[in-house]
Phi, psi and omega in degrees: 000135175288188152250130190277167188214107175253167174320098192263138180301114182246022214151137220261336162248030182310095159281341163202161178234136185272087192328083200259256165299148165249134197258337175265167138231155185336114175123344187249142201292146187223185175211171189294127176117337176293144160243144209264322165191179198286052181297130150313186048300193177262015186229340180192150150293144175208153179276148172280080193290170160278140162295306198238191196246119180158238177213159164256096225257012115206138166280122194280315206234148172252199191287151145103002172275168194239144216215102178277144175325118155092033180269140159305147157224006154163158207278148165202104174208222181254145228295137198086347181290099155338125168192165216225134173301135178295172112002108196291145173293139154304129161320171174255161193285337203262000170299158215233316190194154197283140203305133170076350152344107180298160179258077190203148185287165174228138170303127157346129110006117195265011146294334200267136203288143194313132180295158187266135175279167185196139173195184178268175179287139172286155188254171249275104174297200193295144172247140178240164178246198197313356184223020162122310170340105186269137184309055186294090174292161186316287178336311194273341176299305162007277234264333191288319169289336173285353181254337163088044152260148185256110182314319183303003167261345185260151178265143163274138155258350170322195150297118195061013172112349210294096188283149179209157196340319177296329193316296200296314179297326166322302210292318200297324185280025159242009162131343168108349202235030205269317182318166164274111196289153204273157180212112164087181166322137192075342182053074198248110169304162176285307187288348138293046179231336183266182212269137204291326180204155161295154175279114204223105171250130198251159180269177182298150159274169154296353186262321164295325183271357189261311179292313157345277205297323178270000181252357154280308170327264166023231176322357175216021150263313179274105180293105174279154170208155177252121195231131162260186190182154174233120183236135196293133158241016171293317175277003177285294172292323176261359160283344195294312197282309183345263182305342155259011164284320182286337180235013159347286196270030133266034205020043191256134199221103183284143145240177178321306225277325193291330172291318177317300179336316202261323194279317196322305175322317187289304181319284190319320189292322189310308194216077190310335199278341184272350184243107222197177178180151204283120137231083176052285180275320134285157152250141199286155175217100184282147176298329171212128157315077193260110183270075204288171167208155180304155170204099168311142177232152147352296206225052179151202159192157215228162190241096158276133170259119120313111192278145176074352173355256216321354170267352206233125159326155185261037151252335145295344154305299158336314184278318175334302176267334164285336180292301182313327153323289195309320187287338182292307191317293151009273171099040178241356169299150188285175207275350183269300167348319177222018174214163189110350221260132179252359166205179184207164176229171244157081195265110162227054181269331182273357173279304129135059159244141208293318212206136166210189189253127158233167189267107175329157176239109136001143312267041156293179159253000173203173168197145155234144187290143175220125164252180181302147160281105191251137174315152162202184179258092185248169172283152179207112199032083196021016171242152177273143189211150176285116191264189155227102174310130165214118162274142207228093207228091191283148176244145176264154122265131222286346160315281226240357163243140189257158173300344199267336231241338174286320200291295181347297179308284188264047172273300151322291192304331178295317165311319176301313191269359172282342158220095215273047177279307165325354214223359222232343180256000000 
């Protein structure tokens, strides 16, 4: 008799997989431990092993279908045995999309009224005023001759279309030439005359439709709250600039996220109570600080977790965490690899946004938002001298963290990057 080989739970929030290749075809003999094809999940592509010993004798779904757990995806017995695809299973209700859906867009309807595009406001073109003129301040008129850009090429971003000094400078590191020269009456650039995107409808992927779903769960299950903090990163960037300046030709290349990383870790032994997690009737209280952090993907984003944080130097954070970037980007991490994980970070200071909110990750109690470190002007023994500011902004969940027990948390953290030599012992 033969044997099926079904859709296998590969991830802990899977609910269906995406058959993306097949590596065997019908007919070929395979043994256990052979792999037979490529699956998606929502979180990585993996391979699909044989169980058994025999021939492959049919394929149920073909590539690029989306296939919910404990579904058959093809037969394995002995070569000539006749067998027939079984009766497909109900999908599970918690599926993102139906089971065998092809992964290829569907057309509009030609009933169905066109989707309404959204998109942001274009930005803001050159402003001339009634006789031709461009709205320039001195300073970016300045900065523009000395760099040899021509305004009447820049968009302003000013009070009214008013280009100014960021403009000029935007324009000179993309070449001097990045604004749209202006066309015809009105001063309608040309490339705002075409269609912002094609019209289109896609379907959800699993990886989009799996974050959809738990980032609803989220948020409207978890009471969340939010606390910032402002921290000098000035001894942070110059310890930072040191050591990689010192260990160059060792290929060693500190970033920020990495120091974050190593103190968030330092942190959770200071103040053990953030790391920790809801499970209903009890709170779970962990023992080591497994420290995941964000990575934009294709279509989302995935969490590799550092295991052991609080044990490992922040150079083995460092090698760690770029290997684990790269295997996200890939979309080849293993299933340890990206769960299991007990707080989490979240950066988008290298984006250059100053300060934001994140959405908690299941079933941590917190995660924290890290922005950029920005010049600003502070008191520093009673003169203002120019600092470099980085706000740090935990979202809590308020089940298993209290507000004193959050500040507590980023009280520790502030102290660590403010003297990040601690981080080094």
């Amino acid at each position: 008799m033969a044997n099926l080989i079904e859709m296998p739970k590969l991830s802990d929030t899977m609910t269906v997989g995406a058959l993306v290749k097949w590596l065997k075809k019908e007919g070929d003999p395979v043994k256990t431990g052979d792999v037979l094809a490529e699956v998606e999940t929502d979180k990585a592509t993996m391979e699909l092993e044989s169980f058994f010993d025999g021939a492959l004798l049919a394929i149920f779904v073909p590539e690029g279908s989306q296939v919910a757990i404990g579904e058959p995806l093809c037969a394995i017995g002995r070569p000539g045995e006749k067998v027939s695809a079984p009766p497909a299973k109900a999908p599970p209700a918690s599926a993102p999309v139906a089971a065998r859906a092809p992964l290829v867009p569907s057309p509009l309807a030609p009933s169905s009224p066109a989707p309404t595009a959204v998109s942001k406001a274009p930005a803001v073109p050159p402003a001339r005023a009634a006789a031709g003129r461009v709205k320039v301040s001195p300073l970016a008129r300045k900065l523009a001759a000395e760099k040899g850009v021509d305004p009447a090429r820049v968009a302003g971003s000013g009070p009214g279309g008013r280009i100014v000094r960021a403009d000029i400078v935007a324009a000179a590191a993309s070449g001097g030439a990045s604004g749209v020269p202006y066309q015809g009456a009105g001063g309608v650039p040309a490339a705002s005359r075409g269609p912002v995107q094609d019209d289109k409808l896609v379907p959800v992927s699993i990886t989009r439709g799996t974050i959809a779903r738990r980032l609803v769960e989220s948020k409207t299950q978890i009471p969340h709250y939010y606390l910032d903090i402002e921290v000098d990163a000035s001894p942070l960037l110059e310890l930072r600039q040191q050591l990689n300046a010192a260990l160059e030709k060792e290929g060693v290349k500190l970033s920020v996220n990495d120091f974050i990383l190593k103190a968030s870790a330092e942190a959770l032994r200071r103040v053990p109570a953030v790391n920790c997690s809801w499970e209903g009737n009890a709170i779970r209280h962990h023992s080591s600080a497994h420290v995941s952090f964000a990575v934009a993907i294709d279509d989302g984003l995935i969490t590799p977790v550092i295991r052991d944080a609080h044990m490992k130097t922040i150079f083995a954070i460092s090698s760690e965490a770029k290997a684990l970037a790269k295997k996200a980007k890939d979309k080849v991490l293993a299933l340890e690899e990206f769960t299991g994980g007990t707080f989490c970070v979240t950066n988008l200071g290298m984006m250059g946004i100053d300060r934001f909110c994140a959405i908690i990750n299941p079933p941590n109690a917190a995660i924290l938002a890290v922005g950029a470190a920005v010049r600003k002007p502070v008191v520093k023994d009673d003169r203002i001298v120019v600092g470099q500011r980085m706000t740090l902004t935990l979202s809590g969940d308020h089940r298993v963290v209290d507000g004193a027990v959050g500040a507590a948390y980023l009280a520790a953290l502030k102290d660590l990057l403010e003297k990040p030599a601690l981080l080094l012992i």
